[in-house]
C-alpha positions, -999 to +999 in steps of 0.1 A: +000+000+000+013+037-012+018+058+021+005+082+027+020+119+040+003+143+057+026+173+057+038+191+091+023+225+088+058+234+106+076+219+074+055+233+046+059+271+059+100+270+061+120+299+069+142+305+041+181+312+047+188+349+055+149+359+054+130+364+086+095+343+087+067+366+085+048+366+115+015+351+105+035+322+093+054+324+127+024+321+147+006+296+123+035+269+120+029+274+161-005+268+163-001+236+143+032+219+161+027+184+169+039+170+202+061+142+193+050+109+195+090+096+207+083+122+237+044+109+248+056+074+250+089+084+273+066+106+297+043+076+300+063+049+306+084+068+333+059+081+356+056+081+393+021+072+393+009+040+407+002+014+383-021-011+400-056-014+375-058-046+358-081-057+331-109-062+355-101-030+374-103-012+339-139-026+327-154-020+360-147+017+354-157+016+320-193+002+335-190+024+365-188+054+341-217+044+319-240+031+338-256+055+359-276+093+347-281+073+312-306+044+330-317+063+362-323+100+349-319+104+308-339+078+296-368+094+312-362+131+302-350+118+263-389+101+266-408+128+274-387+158+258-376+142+227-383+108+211-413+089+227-413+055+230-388+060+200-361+065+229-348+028+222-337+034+189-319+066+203-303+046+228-293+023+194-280+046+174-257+065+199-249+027+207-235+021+175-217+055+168-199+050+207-188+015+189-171+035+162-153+057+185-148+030+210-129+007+186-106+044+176-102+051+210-088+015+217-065+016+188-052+050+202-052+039+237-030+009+230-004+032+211-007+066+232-011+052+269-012+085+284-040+102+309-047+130+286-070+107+265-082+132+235-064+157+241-031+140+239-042+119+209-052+151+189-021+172+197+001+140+185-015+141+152-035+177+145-010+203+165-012+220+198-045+241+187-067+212+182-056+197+212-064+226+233-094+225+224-100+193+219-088+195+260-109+224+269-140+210+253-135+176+275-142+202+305-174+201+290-180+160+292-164+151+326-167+177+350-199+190+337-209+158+336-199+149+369-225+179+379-252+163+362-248+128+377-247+146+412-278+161+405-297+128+396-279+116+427-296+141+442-333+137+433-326+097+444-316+099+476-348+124+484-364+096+472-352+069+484-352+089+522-391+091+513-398+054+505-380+043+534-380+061+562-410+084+553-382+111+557-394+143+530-366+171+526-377+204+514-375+216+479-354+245+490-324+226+493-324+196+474-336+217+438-315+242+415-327+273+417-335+275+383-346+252+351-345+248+315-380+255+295-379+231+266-406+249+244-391+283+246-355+276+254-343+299+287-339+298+316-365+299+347-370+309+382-375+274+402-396+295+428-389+277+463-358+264+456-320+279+465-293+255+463-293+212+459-272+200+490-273+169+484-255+176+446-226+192+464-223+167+490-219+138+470-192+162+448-171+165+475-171+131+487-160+118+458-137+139+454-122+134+488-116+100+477-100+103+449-074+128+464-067+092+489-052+068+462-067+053+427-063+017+443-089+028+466-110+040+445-111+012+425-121-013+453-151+010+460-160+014+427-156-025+418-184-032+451-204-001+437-206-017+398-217-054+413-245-040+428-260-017+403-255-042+376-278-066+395-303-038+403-306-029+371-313-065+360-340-068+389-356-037+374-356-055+337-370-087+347-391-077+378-414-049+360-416-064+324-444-082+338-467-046+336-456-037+302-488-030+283-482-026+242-505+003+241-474+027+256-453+020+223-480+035+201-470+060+186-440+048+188-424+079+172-452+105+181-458+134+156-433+161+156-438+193+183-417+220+181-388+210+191-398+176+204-404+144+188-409+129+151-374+121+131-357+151+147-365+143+181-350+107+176-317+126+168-319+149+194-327+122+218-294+106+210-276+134+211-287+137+245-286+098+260-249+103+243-247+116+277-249+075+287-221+067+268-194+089+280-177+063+306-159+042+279-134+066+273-131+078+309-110+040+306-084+054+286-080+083+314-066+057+337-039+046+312-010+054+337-021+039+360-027+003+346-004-027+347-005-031+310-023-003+293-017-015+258-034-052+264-060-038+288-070-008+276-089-022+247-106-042+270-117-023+296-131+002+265-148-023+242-167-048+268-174-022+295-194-004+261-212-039+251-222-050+286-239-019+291-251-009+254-274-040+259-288-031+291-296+007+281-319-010+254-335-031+277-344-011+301-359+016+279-382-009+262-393-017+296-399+018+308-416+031+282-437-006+284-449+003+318-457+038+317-473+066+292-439+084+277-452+115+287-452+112+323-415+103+325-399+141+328-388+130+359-356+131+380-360+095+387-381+082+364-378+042+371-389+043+403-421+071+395-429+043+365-434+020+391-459+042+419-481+036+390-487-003+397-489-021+431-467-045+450-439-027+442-422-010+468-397-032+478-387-031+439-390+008+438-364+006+470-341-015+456-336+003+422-333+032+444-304+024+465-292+008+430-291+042+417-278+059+443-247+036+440-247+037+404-246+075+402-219+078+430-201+054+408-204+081+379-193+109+397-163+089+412-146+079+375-158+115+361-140+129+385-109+109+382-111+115+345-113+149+349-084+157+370-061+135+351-068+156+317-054+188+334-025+169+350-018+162+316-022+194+299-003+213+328+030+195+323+024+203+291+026+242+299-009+243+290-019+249+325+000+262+356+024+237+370+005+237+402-021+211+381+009+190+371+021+175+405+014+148+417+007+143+460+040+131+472+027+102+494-006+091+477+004+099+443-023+113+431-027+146+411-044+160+439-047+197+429-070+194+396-093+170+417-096+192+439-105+220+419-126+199+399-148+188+426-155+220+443-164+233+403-185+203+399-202+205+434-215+245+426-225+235+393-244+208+407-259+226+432-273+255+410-281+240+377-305+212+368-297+183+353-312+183+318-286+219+307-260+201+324-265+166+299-268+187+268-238+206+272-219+173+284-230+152+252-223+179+232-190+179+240-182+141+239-191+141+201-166+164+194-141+146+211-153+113+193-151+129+158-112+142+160-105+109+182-117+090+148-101+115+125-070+106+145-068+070+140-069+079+102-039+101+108-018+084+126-017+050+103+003+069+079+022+085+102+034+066+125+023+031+108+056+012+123+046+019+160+032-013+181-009-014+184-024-031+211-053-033+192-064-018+155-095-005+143-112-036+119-116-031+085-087-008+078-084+033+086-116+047+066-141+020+067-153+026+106-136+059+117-152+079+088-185+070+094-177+075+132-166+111+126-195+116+101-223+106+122-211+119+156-208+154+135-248+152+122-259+146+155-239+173+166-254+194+141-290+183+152-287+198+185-304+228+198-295+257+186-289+274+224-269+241+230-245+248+201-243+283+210-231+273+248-206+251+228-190+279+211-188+303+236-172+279+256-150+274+231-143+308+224-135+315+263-111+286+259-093+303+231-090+336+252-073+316+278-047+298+252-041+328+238-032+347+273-015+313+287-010+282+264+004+298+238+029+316+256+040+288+279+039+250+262+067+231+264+067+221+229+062+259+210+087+274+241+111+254+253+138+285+258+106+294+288+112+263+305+142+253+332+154+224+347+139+234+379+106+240+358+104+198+353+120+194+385+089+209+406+064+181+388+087+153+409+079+129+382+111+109+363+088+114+329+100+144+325+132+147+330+158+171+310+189+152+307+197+114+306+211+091+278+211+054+268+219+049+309+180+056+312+163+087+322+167+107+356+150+136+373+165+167+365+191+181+388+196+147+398+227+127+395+225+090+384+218+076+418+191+101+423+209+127+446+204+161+442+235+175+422+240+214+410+251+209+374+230+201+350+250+178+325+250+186+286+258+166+257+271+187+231+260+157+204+224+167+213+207+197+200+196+218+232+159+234+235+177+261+260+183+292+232+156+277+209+149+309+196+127+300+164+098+274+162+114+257+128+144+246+153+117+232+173+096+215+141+129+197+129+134+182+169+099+172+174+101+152+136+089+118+143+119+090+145+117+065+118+109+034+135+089+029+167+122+011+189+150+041+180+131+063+206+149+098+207+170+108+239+152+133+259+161+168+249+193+182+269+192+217+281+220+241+283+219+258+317+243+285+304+217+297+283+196+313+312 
């Protein structure tokens, strides 16, 4: 097969001898300079995080992700709202498109194993831009979306406190104080209603865990997954007995507004996409499993099967049991079943199912999240302060903090259906550059080891992927798209005032060896040869030493004045095995 090239912007806008490079050209061979591939793989191999999630560990958080506001809150609201009984072929179709970004994500995965997830796939193949805001935008799906599984937590445990112990807590602070109006498409006062407590407690659990060790985590996530896998099948088989046919018809009701017929069915996948976010939360945890490029693939592809099916099955049976249009409902499995008799102990059950299954959701968001800016601040993307990991749990305890305290005031002052649309919007834009990446990087780097590749070649899934994911983006609301692009639009403000000015890759003269040094992570060290790599300022056994060593065969990054200096170092190596020496910096150059 002819390879193919796809030409380094940074190549094709050369500086030519003796002539200065006009600045747009400057600033555009910048905007597009790839992190090298060679560099990923040494930062990921040699990190001080712990590495202690097998091939179990990684499925349960695929499930524990996915299963959760997509059964217990969004089937409901995607009923009523959007599709009717029609729901179940929503739930199908954003089944099958996650499949197609599922099996890119896995082929990436295996090669890239690296936290950032999209972000550090796109800036590998599409340039620093694109992955800024391929990074910014997955703000959007995991911390937002931590918010909106908090708030379905939320409207569950009032619940469940109701059923149980005949306990009723007032509206005025377990509700947002305002709401989304479907038909007109603002905002509203929720008269009665201040703050959801419940939202922000659950946040900052979580979040409190997390900051403790992943290993934990795991163990309580593993117990939580068990359980709500068996709830969930209680819930299929126990209530399937009331299904009465007449619910299904219409089964796509006529179009209103912005609701229902062919359109709604779109829009209803575009917001149960919601659902499908966990499987790539997986590749999130790559540093921190034994064997990310066996496992990886696993933990992404099952973990989306296993719960795929049950989505299906459990909106059939919902929309079996009750009207569709009664189901805009915080917790609409357990209001279906008020509506027949004998089944309290049932309505219990899937309520403390839910209640796990949620907390479940917020606890791998929220490790996702975290682990995205820990990526992009040792890039320079961020301040280093979100690049270091906790020196005795080893955790990246800074972003998850700041992400859960975000996610907990979102949570309590929003409600939960703006909170899904602007999470779903964003994962589709992650899954259409994740699938234009696997396209990319077989003819770029075609000679680097896979753990797994996509079937059927480069074009024949990730095209239709990308496509697909892109119409259903296009489908959405047109205040949902807006929200996109001012949030995108913010996050080119703050790239332009911080990013762009401080990346490692587009200025390396701006960064010391005491710059690495404060990250505490061997990853990234400065200097180090073919006798392995060592933290900066560091002699060979690891002491602290004041000269920083430089190898006058390697070209240093410390006077790197222009960016086409920078281009010709970050050039992919030829083969996969002859992995570059890190790049050596020349202290006499501060």
């Amino acid at each position: 097969m002819r390879r193919i090239r796809f030409p380094n912007i940074s190549n094709v806008l050369h500086e030519e001898p003796g002539q200065p490079l006009p600045l747009w050209k400057h600033i555009l061979r910048r905007l597009f300079t790839r992190k090298p591939i060679e560099q990923i793989l040494r930062e990921g191999s040699n990190t001080d995080m712990k590495r202690v999630l097998g091939r179990l560990d990684l499925i349960a958080v695929g499930i524990g992700a996915i299963i959760g506001t997509g059964i217990f809150v969004l089937t409901g609201v995607a009923a009523a709202e959007n599709a009717g009984p029609a729901v179940i072929v929503s739930f199908i179709i954003a089944g099958v498109v996650s499949a197609l970004s599922a099996f890119s994500y896995s082929e990436l995965a295996s090669m890239v194993p690296i936290s950032g997830s999209a972000y550090t796939y796109t800036y590998a193949t599409m340039g620093e831009l694109l992955g800024w805001i391929i990074g910014w935008d997955l703000i959007l799906e995991y911390l937002v979306g931590a918010a909106t599984v908090a708030v379905g937590w939320s409207a569950y445990i009032v619940s469940f406190f109701k059923d149980v112990f005949s306990v009723e807590f007032t509206p005025k602070t377990t509700q947002a104080p305002v709401l989304w109006d479907n038909d007109t498409l603002s905002f509203k006062v929720n008269h009665g209603s201040y703050i959801n407590l419940p939202a922000i407690f659950i946040s900052l659990l979580m979040t409190m865990l997390l900051v403790f060790g992943i290993r934990q985590a795991s163990w309580v996530n593993q117990t939580i997954v068990a359980i709500k896998i068996v709830v969930v099948l209680l819930f299929i088989f126990g209530a399937c007995k009331y299904v009465d046919r007449k619910n299904y018809s219409p089964f796509v009701p006529r179009r209103q507004g912005n609701s229902y017929g062919a359109k709604g069915v779109f829009k209803g996948t575009q917001r149960v996409f919601f659902a499908y976010i966990g499987f790539d939360a997986v590749s999130t945890a790559s540093q921190e499993a034994k064997n990310p490029q066996r496992d990886l693939p696993w933990g992404i592809c099952v973990s989306l099967g296993i719960c795929t099916a049950l989505y299906i099955a459990v909106s059939a049976v919902l929309c079996g049991i009750i009207s569709y249009t009664k189901l805009d409902v915080a917790s609409p499995l357990v209001f279906a079943l008020t509506f027949h008799k004998n089944t309290r102990w049932l309505r219990i059950l899937i309520e403390l199912g839910a209640i796990c299954g949620l907390s479940s959701v917020i606890l791998i968001l929220l490790m996702g999240q975290p682990r995205i800016f820990f990526t992009m601040a040792r890039d320079g993307m961020f301040p280093k302060i979100f690049g270091r990991l906790h020196h005795r749990f080893k955790t990246p305890y800074v972003p998850t903090i700041v992400s859960g305290v975000v996610c907990a005031v979102l949570a309590g002052i929003l409600p939960v259906d703006i909170l899904g649309d602007m999470t779903s919007i964003g994962t589709l834009l992650a899954f259409i550059l994740v699938n234009i990446g696997v396209i990319i990087m077989r003819y770029t780097h075609p000679e680097l080891p896979r753990g797994f590749k996509v079937p059927f070649g480069p074009f024949l899934l990730p095209v239709p992927g990308a496509c697909i994911a892109l119409v259903v983006l296009v489908l959405s609301d047109g205040p949902t798209i807006y929200r996109l692009f001012i949030w995108l639009g913010i996050g080119i403000i703050v790239y332009a005032a911080y990013g762009y000015r401080r990346s490692r890759i587009g200025n390396p003269e701006k960064w010391s060896p005491e710059d690495i040094a404060y990250f505490q992570d061997k990853g990234l060290a400065f200097d180090g040869g073919e006798d392995g790599l060592r933290l900066p300022g560091k002699d060979k056994m690891g002491k602290p030493s004041t000269v920083h060593e430089y190898n006058e065969s390697q070209p240093s990054l410390g006077n790197a004045g222009s960016i086409q200096e920078e281009a010709q170092i970050a050039r992919p190596a030829p083969t996969a095995m002859s992995m570059p020496t890190p790049h050596h910096y020349n202290a006499s150059n501060e």
